[in-house]
C-alpha positions in Angstrom: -26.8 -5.3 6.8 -25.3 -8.3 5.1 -23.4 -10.9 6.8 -20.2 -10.0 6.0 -20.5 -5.9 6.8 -21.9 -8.0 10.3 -19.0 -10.3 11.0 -16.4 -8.1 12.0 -19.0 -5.1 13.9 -20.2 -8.4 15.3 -17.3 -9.9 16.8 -16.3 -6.4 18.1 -19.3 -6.5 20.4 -19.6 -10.2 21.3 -15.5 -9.0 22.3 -16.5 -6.2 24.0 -19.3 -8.1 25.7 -16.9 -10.7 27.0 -14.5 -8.5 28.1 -17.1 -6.7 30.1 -18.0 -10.0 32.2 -14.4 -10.9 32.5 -12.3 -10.1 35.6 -11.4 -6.9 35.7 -7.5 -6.4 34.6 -5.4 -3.2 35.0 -7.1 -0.3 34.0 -4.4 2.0 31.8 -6.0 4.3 29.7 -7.0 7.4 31.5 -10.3 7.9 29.4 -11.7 4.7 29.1 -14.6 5.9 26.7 -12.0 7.8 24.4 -10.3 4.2 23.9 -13.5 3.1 23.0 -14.4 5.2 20.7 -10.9 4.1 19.3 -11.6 0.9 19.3 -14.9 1.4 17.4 -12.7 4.0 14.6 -10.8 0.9 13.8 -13.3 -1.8 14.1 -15.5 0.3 11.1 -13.0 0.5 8.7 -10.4 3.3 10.5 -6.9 2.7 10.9 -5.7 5.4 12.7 -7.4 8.3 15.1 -6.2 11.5 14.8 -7.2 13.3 18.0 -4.9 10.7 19.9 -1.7 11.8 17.8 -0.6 14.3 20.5 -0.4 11.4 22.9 0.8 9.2 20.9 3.7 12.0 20.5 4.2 13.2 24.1 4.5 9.2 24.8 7.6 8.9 22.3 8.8 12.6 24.0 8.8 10.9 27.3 11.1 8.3 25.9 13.4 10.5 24.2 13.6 12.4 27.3 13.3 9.7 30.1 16.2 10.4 32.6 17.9 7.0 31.4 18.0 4.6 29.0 16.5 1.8 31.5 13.7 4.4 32.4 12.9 4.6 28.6 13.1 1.2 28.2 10.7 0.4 31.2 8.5 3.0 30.5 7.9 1.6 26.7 8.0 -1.9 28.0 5.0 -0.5 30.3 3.2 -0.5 27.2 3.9 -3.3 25.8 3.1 -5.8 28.6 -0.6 -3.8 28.5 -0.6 -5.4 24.6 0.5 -8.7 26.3 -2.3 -8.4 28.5 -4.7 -7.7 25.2 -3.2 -10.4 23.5 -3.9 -13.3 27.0 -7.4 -11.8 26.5 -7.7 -12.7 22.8 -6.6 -16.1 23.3 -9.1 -16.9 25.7 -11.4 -15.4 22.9 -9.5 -17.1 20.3 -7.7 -20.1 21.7 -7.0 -21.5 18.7 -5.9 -18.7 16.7 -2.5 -18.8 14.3 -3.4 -14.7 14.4 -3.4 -14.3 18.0 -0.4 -16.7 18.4 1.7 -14.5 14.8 0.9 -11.4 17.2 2.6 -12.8 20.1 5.4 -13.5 17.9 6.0 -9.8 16.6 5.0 -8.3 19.7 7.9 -10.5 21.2 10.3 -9.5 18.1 9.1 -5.5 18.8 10.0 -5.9 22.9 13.5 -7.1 22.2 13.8 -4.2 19.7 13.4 -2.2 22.3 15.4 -4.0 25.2 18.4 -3.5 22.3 18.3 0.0 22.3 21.0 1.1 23.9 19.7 5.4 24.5 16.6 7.1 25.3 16.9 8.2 21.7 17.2 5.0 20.2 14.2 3.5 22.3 12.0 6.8 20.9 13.1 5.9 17.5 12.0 2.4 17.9 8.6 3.3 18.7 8.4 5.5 15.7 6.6 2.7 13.9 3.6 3.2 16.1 3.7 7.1 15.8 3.8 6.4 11.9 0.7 4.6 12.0 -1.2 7.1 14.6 0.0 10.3 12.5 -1.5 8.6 9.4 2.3 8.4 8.1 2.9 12.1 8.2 6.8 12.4 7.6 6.8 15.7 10.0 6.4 13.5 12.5 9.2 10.7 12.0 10.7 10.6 8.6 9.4 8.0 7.2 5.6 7.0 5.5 3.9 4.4 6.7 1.2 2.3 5.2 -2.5 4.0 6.1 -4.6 2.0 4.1 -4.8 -0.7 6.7 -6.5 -4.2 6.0 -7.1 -5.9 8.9 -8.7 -9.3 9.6 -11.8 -10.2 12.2 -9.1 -11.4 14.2 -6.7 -8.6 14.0 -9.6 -6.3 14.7 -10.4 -8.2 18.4 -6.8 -7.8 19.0 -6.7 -4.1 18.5 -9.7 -3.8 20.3 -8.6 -5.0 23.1 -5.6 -3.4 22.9 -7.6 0.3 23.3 -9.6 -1.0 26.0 -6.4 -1.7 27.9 -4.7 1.4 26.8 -4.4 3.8 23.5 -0.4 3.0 23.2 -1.3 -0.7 23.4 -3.7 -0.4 20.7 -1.5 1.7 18.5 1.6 -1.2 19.0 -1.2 -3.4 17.6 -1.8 -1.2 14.8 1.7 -1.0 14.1 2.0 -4.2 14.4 -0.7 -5.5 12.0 -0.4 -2.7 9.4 
């Protein structure tokens, strides 16, 4: 293995190490192994997993359907302060990282995206980004193609690690984000 194939596969587990001796944060994801295995998808060179597409589409049902447009809101916001919770992780990883500092930035331009919406439609819509990235940019699922063939940096890859060991709609908002 040269050093470079070793870099990023290394920094995933020296993440993964320190996130295991860290205090223990708010558990999200149901199936903490199946975020994992995630994790690992996009850490060797995946960019999206499909056997996690049918939650990633319930998720944006739920916000189409929530009983209000403050329910739909809160319950994508959920998510998003899980990514927040990724990103506080990574920059005690990473304290000097632009990266970790540019993802702050976009995750904070994505939440007030969704505080705008104004329906439980509109918030759904606004999350169609991540769907896009999780369905591999299948237009069946939200009209639109997104970019699949994802380059991400060592940095970006500890971020969206993280993210799917908080959560698989947190690591999917990172994705979106970095894609």
């Amino acid at each position: 293995m040269t050093r470079r194939a070793w870099c990023p596969v290394g920094w995933v587990l020296i993440t993964l190490l320190l996130l295991s001796l860290g205090p223990a944060g708010t558990a999200a994801s149901s199936d903490p192994a199946s975020s994992l295995s995630v994790a690992l998808d996009v850490a060797t060179g995946g960019c999206e997993s499909a056997s996690h597409e049918e939650e990633i589409l319930a998720f944006r049902d739920r916000l189409a359907t929530a009983p209000t447009p403050e329910a739909a809101r809160a319950l994508a916001l959920s998510q998003t302060r899980l990514a927040h919770q990724a990103l506080a992780r990574a920059r005690w990883i990473l304290p000097f990282s632009a990266t970790v500092r540019e993802a702050g930035s976009n995750l904070d331009a994505y939440e007030a995206r969704l505080r705008q919406a104004r329906t439980q439609e509109a918030v759904a819509a606004e999350f169609g980004g991540p769907v896009r990235v999780a369905s591999g940019g299948d237009s069946r699922n939200d009209g639109a193609h997104a970019r699949v063939n994802c380059d991400y940096t060592t940095t970006e890859i500890v971020i969206i690690v993280i993210g799917f060991i908080l959560g698989i709609i947190p690591g999917i908002i990172f994705l979106f984000l970095f894609c």
